[in-house]
N, C-alpha and C positions, 0 to 999 in steps of 0.2 A: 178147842179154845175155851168152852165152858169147865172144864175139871179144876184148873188152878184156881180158879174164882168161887167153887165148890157151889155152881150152878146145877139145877137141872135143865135139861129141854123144855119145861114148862115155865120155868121163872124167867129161863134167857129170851123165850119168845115174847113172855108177857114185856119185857125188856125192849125186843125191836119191833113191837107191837104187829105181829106176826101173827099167824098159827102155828100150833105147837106142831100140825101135820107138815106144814109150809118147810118149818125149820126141820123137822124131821128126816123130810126128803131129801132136803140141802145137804145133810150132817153124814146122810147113808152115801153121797151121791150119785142120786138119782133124778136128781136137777141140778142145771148151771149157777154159777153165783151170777146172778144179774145187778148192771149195775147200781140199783137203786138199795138192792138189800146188799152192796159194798158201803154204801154210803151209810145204812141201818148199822152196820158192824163199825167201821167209823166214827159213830158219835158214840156208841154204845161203848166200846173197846179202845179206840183211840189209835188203831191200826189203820194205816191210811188204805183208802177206797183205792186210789191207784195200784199200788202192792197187792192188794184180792186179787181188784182183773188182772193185773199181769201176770199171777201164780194162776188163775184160771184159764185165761188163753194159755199158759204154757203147759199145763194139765190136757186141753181138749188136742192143742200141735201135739203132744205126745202123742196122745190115744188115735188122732187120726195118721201120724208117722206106721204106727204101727198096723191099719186097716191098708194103710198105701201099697203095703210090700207087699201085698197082693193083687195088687193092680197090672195089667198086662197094658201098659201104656207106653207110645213110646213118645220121643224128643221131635218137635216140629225142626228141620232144616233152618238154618238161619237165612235170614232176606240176600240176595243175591244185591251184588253193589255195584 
């Protein structure tokens, strides 16, 4: 997000008044986008905070789709009528 704007990670953070390590982890990630720092990219960026979390919960439903298929789980029977 920072390259078109010809930011670095030090000035974007200074920007969502952050740390530069805060944002760093974010960028690698190695942390979730929470959504308060949606709302820091939001006024910063002008990208709405809704649009983050939803590409973030659909980033984590990926990654846990793909921990499940190894899951040895089965289907509960349905309630008897």
């Amino acid at each position: 997000m920072i390259k078109p704007y010809g930011m670095t990670v030090m000035s974007d953070a200074d920007h969502l008044q952050v740390t530069r390590s805060a944002l760093s982890t974010l960028m690698n990630c190695n942390a979730r986008l929470t959504p308060l720092m949606a709302m820091r990219f939001e006024k910063v960026f002008g990208i709405s905070a809704a649009t983050l979390l939803r590409m973030q919960l659909w980033h984590d439903l990926t990654r846990a789709r793909l921990k499940a298929s190894s899951l040895s789980i089965s289907r509960v029977p349905p309630p008897a009528k």
